[in-house]
N, C-alpha and C positions, 0 to 999 in steps of 0.2 A: 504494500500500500504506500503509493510516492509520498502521501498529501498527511498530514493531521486533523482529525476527524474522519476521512473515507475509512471505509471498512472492505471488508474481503469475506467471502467464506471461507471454510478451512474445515479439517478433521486434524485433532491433537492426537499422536500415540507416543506412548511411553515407551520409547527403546532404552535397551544397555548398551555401553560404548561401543561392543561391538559391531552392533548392528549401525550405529551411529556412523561407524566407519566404513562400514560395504556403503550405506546412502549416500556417504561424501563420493565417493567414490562413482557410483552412478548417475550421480546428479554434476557430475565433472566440479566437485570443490577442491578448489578454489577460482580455477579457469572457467567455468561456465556459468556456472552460481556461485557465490558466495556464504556461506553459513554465518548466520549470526545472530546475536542472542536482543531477544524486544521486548516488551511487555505488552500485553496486549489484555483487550478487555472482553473477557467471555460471558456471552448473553446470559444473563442472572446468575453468576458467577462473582462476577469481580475483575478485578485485576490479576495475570499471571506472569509469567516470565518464562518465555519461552524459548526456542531456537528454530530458524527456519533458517529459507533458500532464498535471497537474491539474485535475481538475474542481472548483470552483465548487460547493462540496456545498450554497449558498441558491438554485439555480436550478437547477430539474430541467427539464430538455426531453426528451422522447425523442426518441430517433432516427427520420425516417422509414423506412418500409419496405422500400425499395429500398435506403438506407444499412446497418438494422438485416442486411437480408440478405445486403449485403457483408463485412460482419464476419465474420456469423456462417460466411460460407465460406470465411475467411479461418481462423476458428479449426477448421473443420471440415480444412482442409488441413495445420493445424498438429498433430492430434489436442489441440487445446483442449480442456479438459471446457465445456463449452456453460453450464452452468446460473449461473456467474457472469455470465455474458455478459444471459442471461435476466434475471436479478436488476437488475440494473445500467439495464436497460430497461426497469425498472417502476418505479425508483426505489427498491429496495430495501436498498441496499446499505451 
């Protein structure tokens, strides 16, 4: 989320560093995404402190196909709205 105040959906899980490690690693951290620690505020929750993925907004790659359709049933399961998702795949964002 660029801005202060916009929001993002998202799903939190709790890994151990190990797993921590293979993700970096798939999500190309440090070189494609970034890891880094935010806080953020979860609907009727509060405030937490998290860790995610920054993108790298001077290299756009898309996602292949098989990936991009992973997502997308990932937020299809979540009821994600889709069209950020779309966006984001074209480089638009």
């Amino acid at each position: 989320v660029p801005r202060k105040g916009w929001r993002t959906e998202g799903v939190l899980y709790e890994l151990c560093p190990e797993d921590v490690a293979r993700l970096d690693m798939f999500e190309g951290h440090p070189f494609v995404y970034e890891r880094r620690a935010k806080d953020v505020i979860l609907r009727g929750q509060g405030r937490t402190r998290v860790q995610l993925y920054i993108h790298h907004v001077d290299l756009f790659c898309p996602p292949a196909p098989a990936y991009f359709g992973l997502i997308r049933r990932g937020y299809q399961r979540f009821s994600f709205d889709i069209w950020p998702l779309k966006m984001a795949a074209r480089g638009l964002t």
